[in-house]
Each structure stands twice: as C-alpha cells, then as structure tokens.
C-alpha positions as CSV (number, residue, x, y, z in Angstrom):
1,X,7.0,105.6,-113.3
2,X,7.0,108.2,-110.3
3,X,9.0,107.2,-107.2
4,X,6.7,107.5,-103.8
5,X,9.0,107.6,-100.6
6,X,7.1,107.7,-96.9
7,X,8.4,109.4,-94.0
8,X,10.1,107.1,-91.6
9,X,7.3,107.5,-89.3
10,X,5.2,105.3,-91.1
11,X,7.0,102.2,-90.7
12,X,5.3,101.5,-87.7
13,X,2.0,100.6,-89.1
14,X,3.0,99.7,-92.7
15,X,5.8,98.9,-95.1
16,X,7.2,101.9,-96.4
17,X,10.2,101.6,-98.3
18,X,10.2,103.2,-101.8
19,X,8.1,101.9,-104.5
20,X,8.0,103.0,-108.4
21,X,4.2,103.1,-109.3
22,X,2.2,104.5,-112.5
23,X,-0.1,107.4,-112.3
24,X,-1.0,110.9,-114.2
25,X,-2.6,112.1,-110.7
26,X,-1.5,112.0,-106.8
27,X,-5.0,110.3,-106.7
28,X,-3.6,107.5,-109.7
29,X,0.0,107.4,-107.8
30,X,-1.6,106.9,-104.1
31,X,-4.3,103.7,-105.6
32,X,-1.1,102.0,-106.9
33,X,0.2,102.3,-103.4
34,X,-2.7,101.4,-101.8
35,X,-3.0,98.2,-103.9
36,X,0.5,97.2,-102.5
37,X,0.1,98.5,-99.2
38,X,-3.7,98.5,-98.3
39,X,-3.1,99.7,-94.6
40,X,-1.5,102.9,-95.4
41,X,-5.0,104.6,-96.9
42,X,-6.4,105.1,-93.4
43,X,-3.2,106.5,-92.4
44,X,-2.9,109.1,-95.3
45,X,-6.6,109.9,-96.7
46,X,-9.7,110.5,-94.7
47,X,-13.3,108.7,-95.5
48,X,-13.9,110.8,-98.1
49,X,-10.7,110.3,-100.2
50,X,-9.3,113.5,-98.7
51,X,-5.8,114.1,-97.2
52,X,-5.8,114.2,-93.3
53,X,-4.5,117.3,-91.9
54,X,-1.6,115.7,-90.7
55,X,-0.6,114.8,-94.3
56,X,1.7,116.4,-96.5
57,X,2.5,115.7,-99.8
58,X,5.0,117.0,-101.9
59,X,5.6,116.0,-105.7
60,X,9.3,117.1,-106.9
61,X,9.7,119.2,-103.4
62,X,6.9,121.0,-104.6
63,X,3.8,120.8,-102.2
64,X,0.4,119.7,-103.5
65,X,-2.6,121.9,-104.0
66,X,-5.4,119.8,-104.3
67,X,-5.6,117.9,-100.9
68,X,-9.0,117.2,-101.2
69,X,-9.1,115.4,-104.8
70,X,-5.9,114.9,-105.6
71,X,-5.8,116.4,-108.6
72,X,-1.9,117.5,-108.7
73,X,-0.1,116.2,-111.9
74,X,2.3,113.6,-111.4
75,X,5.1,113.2,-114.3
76,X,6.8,109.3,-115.1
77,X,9.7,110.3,-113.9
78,X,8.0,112.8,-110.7
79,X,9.4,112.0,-107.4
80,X,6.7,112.0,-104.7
81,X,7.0,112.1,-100.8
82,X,4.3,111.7,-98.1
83,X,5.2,112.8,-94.9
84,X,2.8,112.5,-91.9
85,X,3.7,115.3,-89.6
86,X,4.2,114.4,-85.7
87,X,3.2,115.6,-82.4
88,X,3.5,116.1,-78.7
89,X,6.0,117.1,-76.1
C-alpha cells in the first residue's frame, strides 16, 4: 500500500496523520483518503475533481503531472505527500 503524508497545515481542518491506503492512480490513492477523511476533498480537489492551485502533490519526491485527472501512477510501496502551499505577510 502507498503511504500518503499531509503537510502540517492541514491539521487544522482535518486529521492528517499518515495513512497506508491502496491505489494504481493519485485519483485511486486520494478516494481511499477521502473515505477516511471526507473533509479533506474540498481542501485538496476542486468541483470538478481537479487539484486546487494551491495543491501540490508529489509521489516519491517526484511532482505529479496530471493535476487535472490524476492520472500519475502510484506504486504499493509509492510514498505520496500533499502539501497545500501558504500565504500572506
């Protein structure tokens, strides 16, 4: 199973410590994580299934490509980390 860590941010509006969930896609991975934690898919993907801009992804350090399907390959053993990027002064 791939291994989805959040960015500490997160943990304001959801639970986020790591979770080991099944998936050949980032669009499989993120569903298992939205069955567990239902909140965070407003946080990370826009009404049409789409990353928000402020979203980054990155399967084994390597960023994703697809941010609009979420098409990116995810191995068993892929470590994945969602990092929602902050802002202001």
């Amino acid at each position: 199973m791939a291994t989805v860590t959040f960015t500490p941010n997160l943990a304001r509006w959801a639970e986020t410590s790591a979770m080991d969930v099944a998936g050949d896609s980032l669009a499989d991975v993120l569903e298992a994580v939205f069955v567990e934690r239902p909140v965070l898919r407003g946080y990370l993907l826009t009404d049409q299934g789409a990353l928000r801009k402020h979203v980054n992804v990155y399967i084994d350090a390597e960023s994703i490509g697809d941010r609009q399907r979420l098409t990116d390959r995810v191995a068993a053993d892929s470590k994945v980390f969602v990092a929602q990027a902050l802002s202001g002064g």
